[in-house]
C-alpha atoms as a printed R data frame, in Angstrom:
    type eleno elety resid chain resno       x       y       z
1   ATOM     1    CA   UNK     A     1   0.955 -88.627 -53.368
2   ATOM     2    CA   UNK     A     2   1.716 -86.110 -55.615
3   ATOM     3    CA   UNK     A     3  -0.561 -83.661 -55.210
4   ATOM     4    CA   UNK     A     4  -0.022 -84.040 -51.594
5   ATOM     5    CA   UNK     A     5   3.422 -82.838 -51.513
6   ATOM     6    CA   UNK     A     6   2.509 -79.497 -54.413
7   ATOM     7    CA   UNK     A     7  -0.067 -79.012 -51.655
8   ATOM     8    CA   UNK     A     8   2.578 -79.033 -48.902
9   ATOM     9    CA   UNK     A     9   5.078 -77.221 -50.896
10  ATOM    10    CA   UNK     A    10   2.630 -74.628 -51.389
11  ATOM    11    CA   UNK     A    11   1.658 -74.047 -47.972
12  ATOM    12    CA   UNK     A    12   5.197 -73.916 -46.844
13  ATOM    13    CA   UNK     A    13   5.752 -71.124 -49.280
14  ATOM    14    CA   UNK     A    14   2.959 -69.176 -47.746
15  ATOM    15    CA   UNK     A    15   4.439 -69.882 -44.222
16  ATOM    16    CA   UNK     A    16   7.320 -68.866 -45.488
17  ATOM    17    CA   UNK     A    17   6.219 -65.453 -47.275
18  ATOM    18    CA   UNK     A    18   4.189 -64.606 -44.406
19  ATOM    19    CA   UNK     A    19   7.155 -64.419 -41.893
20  ATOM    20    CA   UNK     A    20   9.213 -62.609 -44.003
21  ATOM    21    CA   UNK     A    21   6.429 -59.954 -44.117
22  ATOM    22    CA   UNK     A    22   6.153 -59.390 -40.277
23  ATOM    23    CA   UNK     A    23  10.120 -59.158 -40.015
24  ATOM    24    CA   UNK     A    24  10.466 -56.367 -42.816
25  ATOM    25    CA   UNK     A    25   7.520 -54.661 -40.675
26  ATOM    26    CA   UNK     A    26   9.329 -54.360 -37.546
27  ATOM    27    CA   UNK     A    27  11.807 -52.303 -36.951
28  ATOM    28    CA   UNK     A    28  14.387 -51.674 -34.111
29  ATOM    29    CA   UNK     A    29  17.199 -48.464 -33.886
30  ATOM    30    CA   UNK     A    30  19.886 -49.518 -31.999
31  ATOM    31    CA   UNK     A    31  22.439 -47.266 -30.672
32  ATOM    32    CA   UNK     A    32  25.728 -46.671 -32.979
33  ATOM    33    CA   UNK     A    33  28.512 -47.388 -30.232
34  ATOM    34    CA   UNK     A    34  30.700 -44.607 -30.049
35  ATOM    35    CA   UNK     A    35  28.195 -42.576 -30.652
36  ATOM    36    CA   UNK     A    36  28.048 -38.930 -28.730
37  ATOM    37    CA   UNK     A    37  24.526 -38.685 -26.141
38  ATOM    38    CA   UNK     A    38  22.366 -35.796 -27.257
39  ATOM    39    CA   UNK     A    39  23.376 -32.277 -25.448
40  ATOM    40    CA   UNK     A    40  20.436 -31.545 -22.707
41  ATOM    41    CA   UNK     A    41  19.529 -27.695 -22.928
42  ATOM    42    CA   UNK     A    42  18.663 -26.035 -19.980
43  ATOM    43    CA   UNK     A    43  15.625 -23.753 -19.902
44  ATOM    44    CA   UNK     A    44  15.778 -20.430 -19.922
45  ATOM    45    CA   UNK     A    45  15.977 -19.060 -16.900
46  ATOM    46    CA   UNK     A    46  13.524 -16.057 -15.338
47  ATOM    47    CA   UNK     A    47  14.827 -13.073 -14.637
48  ATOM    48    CA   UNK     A    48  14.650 -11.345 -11.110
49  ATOM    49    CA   UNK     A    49  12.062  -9.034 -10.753
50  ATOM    50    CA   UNK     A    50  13.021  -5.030 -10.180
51  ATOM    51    CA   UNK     A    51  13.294  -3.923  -6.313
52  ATOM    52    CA   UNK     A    52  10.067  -1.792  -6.120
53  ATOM    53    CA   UNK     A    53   9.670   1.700  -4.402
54  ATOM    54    CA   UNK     A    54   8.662   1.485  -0.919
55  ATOM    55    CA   UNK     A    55   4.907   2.776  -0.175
56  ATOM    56    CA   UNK     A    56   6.783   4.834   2.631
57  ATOM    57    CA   UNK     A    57   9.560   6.889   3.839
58  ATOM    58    CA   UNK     A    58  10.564   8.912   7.077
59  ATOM    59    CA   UNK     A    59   8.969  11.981   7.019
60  ATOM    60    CA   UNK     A    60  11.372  15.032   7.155
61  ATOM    61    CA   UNK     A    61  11.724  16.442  10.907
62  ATOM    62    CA   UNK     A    62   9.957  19.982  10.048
63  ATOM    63    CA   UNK     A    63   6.907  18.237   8.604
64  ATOM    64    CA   UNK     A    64   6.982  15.765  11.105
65  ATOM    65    CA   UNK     A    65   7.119  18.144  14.274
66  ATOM    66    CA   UNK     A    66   4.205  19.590  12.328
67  ATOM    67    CA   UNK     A    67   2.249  16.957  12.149
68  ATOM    68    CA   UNK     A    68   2.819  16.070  15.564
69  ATOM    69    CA   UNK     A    69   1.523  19.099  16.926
70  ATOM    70    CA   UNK     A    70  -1.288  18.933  14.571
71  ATOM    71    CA   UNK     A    71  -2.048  16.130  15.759
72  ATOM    72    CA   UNK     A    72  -1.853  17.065  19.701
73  ATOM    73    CA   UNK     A    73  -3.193  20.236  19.313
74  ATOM    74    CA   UNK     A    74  -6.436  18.970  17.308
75  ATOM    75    CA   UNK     A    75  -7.392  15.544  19.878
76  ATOM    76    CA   UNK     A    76  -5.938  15.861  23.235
77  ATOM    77    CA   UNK     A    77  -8.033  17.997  25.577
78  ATOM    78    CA   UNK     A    78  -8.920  18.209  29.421
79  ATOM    79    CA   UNK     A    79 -12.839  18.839  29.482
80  ATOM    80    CA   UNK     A    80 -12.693  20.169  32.339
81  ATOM    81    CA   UNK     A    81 -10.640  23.610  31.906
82  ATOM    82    CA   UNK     A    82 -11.382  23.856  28.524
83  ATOM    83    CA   UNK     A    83 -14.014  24.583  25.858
84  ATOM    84    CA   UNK     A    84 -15.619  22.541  23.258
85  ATOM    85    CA   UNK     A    85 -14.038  24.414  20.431
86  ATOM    86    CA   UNK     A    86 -10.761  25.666  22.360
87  ATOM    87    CA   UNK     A    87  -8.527  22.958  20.020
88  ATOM    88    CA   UNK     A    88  -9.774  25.651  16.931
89  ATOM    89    CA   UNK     A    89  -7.356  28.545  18.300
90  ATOM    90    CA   UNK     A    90  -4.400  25.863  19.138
91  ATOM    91    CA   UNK     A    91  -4.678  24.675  15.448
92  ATOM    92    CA   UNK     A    92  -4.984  28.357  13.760
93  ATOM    93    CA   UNK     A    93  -1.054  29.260  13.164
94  ATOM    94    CA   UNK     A    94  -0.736  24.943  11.920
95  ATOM    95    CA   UNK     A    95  -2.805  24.460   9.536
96  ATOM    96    CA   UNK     A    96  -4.578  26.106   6.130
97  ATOM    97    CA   UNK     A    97  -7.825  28.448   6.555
98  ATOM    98    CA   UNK     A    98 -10.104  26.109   4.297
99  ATOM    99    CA   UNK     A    99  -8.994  23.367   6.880
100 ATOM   100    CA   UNK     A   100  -9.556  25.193   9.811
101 ATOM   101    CA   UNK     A   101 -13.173  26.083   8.373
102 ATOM   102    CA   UNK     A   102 -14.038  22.550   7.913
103 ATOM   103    CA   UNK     A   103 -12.541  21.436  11.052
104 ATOM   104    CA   UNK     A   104 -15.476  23.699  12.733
105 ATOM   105    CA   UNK     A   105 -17.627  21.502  10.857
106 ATOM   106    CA   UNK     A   106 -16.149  18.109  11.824
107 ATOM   107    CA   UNK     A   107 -16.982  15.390  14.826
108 ATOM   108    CA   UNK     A   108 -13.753  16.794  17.223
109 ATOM   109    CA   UNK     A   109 -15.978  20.066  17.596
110 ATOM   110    CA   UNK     A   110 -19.597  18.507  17.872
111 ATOM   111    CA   UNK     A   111 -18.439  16.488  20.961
112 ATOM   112    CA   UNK     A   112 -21.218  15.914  23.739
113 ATOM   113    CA   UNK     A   113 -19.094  18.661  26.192
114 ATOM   114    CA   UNK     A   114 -21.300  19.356  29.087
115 ATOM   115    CA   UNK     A   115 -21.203  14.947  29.246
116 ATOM   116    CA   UNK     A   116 -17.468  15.210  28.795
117 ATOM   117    CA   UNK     A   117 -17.035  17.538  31.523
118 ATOM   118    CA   UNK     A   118 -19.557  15.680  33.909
119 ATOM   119    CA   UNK     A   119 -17.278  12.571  34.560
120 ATOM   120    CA   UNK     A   120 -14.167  14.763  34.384
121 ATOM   121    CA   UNK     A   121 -12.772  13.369  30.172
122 ATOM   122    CA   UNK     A   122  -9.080  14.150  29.438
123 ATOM   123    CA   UNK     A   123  -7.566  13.077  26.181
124 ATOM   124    CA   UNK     A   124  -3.757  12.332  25.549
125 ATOM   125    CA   UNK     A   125  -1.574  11.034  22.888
126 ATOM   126    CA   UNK     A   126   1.654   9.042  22.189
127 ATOM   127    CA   UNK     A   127   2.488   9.380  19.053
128 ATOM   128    CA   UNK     A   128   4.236   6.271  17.884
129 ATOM   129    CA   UNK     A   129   5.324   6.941  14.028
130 ATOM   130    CA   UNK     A   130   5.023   9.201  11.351
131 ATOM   131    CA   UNK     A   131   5.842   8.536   7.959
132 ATOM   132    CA   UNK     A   132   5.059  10.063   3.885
133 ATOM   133    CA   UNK     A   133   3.525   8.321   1.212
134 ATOM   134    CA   UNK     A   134   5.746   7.579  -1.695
135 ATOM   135    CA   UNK     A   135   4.343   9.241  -4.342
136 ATOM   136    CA   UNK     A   136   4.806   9.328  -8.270
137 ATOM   137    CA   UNK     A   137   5.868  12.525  -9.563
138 ATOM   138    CA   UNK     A   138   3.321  12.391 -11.678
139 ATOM   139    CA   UNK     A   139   0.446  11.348 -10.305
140 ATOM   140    CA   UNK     A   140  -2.456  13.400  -9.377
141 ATOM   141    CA   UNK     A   141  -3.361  15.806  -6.513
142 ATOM   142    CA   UNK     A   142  -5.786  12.785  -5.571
143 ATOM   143    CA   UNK     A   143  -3.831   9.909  -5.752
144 ATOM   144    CA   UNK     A   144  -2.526   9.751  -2.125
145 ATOM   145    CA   UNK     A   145  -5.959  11.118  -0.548
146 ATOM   146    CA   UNK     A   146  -7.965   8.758   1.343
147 ATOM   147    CA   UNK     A   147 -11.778   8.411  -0.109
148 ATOM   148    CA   UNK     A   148 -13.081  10.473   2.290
149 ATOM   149    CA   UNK     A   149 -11.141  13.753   1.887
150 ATOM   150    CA   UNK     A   150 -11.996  16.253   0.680
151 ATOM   151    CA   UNK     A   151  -9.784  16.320  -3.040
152 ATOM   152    CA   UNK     A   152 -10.942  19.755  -4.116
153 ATOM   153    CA   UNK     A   153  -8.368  21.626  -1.852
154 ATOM   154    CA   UNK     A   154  -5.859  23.412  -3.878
155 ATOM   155    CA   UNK     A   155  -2.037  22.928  -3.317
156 ATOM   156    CA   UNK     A   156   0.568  25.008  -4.532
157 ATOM   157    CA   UNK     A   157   2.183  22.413  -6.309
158 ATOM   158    CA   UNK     A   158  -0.710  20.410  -7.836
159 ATOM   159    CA   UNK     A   159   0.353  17.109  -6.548
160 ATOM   160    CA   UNK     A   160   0.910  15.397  -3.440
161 ATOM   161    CA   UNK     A   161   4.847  14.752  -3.007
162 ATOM   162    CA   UNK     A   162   5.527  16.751  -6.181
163 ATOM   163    CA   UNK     A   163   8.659  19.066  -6.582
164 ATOM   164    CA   UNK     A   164   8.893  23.191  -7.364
165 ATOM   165    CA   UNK     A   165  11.121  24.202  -9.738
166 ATOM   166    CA   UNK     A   166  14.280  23.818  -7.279
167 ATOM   167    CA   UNK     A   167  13.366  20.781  -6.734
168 ATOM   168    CA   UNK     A   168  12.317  20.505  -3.488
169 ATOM   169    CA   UNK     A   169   9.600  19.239  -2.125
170 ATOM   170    CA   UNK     A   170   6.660  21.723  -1.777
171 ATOM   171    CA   UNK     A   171   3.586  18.787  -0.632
172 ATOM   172    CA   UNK     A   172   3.356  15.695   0.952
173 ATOM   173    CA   UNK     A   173   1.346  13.153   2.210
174 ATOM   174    CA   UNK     A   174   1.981  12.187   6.263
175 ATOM   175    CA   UNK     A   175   0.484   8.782   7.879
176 ATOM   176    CA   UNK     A   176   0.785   9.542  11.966
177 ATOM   177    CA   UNK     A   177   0.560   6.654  13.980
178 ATOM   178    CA   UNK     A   178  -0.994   7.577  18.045
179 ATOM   179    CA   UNK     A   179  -2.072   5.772  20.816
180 ATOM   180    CA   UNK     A   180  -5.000   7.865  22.535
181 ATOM   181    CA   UNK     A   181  -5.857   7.627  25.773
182 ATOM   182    CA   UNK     A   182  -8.870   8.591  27.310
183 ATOM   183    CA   UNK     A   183  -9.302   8.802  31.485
184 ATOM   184    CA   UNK     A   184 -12.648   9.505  32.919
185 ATOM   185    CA   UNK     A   185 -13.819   9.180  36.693
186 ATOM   186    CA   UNK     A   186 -14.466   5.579  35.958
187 ATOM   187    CA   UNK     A   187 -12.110   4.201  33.764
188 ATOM   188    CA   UNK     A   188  -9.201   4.673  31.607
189 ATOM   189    CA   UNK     A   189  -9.885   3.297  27.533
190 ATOM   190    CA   UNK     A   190  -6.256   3.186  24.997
191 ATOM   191    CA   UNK     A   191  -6.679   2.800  21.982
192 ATOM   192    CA   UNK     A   192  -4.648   2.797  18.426
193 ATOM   193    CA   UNK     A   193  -5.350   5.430  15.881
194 ATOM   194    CA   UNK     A   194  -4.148   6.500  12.462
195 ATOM   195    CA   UNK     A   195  -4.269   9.859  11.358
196 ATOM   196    CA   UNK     A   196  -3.559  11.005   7.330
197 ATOM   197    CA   UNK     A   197  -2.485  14.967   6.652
198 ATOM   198    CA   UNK     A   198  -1.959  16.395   3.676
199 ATOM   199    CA   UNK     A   199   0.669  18.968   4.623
200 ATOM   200    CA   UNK     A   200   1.711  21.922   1.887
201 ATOM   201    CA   UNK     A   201   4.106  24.104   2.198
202 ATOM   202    CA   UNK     A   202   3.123  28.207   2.219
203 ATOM   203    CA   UNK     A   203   4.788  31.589   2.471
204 ATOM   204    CA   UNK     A   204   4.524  31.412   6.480
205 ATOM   205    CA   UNK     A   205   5.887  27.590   6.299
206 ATOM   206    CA   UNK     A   206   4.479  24.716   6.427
207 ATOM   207    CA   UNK     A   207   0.425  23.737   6.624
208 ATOM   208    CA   UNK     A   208  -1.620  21.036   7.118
209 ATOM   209    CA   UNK     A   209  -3.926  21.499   4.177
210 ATOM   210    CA   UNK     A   210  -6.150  18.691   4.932
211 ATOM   211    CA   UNK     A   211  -6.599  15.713   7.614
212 ATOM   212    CA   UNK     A   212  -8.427  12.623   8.347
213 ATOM   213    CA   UNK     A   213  -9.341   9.999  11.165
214 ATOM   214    CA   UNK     A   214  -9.269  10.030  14.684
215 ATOM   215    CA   UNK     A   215 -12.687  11.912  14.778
216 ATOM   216    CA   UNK     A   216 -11.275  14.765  12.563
């Protein structure tokens, strides 16, 4: 009987020990009351990005009228009271010798004319908008140029949209928006073109010093 009950004792101790273990190993915070709620910082916040430079501006009305008659002067025709190669002499007082060289050279004068003339081919334009590049002062003289123009013409200034020492502008770069029409003896096509000049300006005015698209 005895030993039963150290036996007993013993194992109650144990019981005993063990529980006492498990409750030192947990562990619970509990909120102080009163206590203040941690302060919740807000992030930081992003700052708006910088207005950027438009691509494009109005052009100025001399360069504009320029282009314009560049433009008219270089694509509308009437086969049929004019030559192949008449637009050459219409463009000679508007536009840089180099230019008018290579213009010789370019799809406008290579035209199929005795075809043209055969079903009666006129040519008109609308012009619909003009507008310059917006160029970096410093960029280069090939920056603006589309791939396929020639970049070795010379300006005055060395870069397109740069300034001469007054300040003003001396070169620019013109996008011309057109609708073309074409009217033969059996129908009448429209179409939308775009048209890119490189305009400088000289000692006799303003130049086109170099153009691309609409078959120039």
């Amino acid at each position: 009987m005895g030993l039963r009950l150290v036996l007993l004792s013993t194992l109650l101790a144990i019981l005993t020990a063990a529980v006492v273990i498990a409750g030192c190993g947990t562990h619970v915070d509990r909120p102080t009351r009163g206590a203040a709620a941690p302060a919740i910082v807000p992030p930081p916040s992003i700052p708006e990005p910088a207005p950027s430079t438009p691509p494009y501006a109005d052009a100025p009305a001399e360069v504009r009228d320029l282009c314009v008659s560049f433009v008219q002067a270089a694509l509308a025709y009437d086969s049929s009271t004019e030559s192949r190669d008449a637009f050459l002499d219409r463009l000679r007082s508007l536009t840089a010798p180099a230019e008018l060289l290579r213009l010789r050279r370019s799809q406008r004068a290579h035209l199929v004319w005795d075809l043209l003339r055969a079903r009666g081919e006129t040519v008109t334009l609308e012009v619909t908008g003009t507008s310059t590049v917006a160029t970096s002062k410093t960029a280069t003289s090939t920056t603006a140029l589309p791939p396929t123009v020639h970049p070795e013409v010379p300006t005055s200034a060395g870069s397109a949209g740069s300034a001469g020492s007054a300040g003003s502008v001396t070169s620019s770069v013109v996008v011309l928006e057109a609708v073309r029409t074409t009217t033969t003896d059996m129908a009448t096509v429209r179409e939308f073109i775009e048209i890119t000049l490189g305009v400088e300006q000289t000692a006799e005015g303003w130049r086109v010093v170099w153009a691309h698209g609409g078959g120039l």
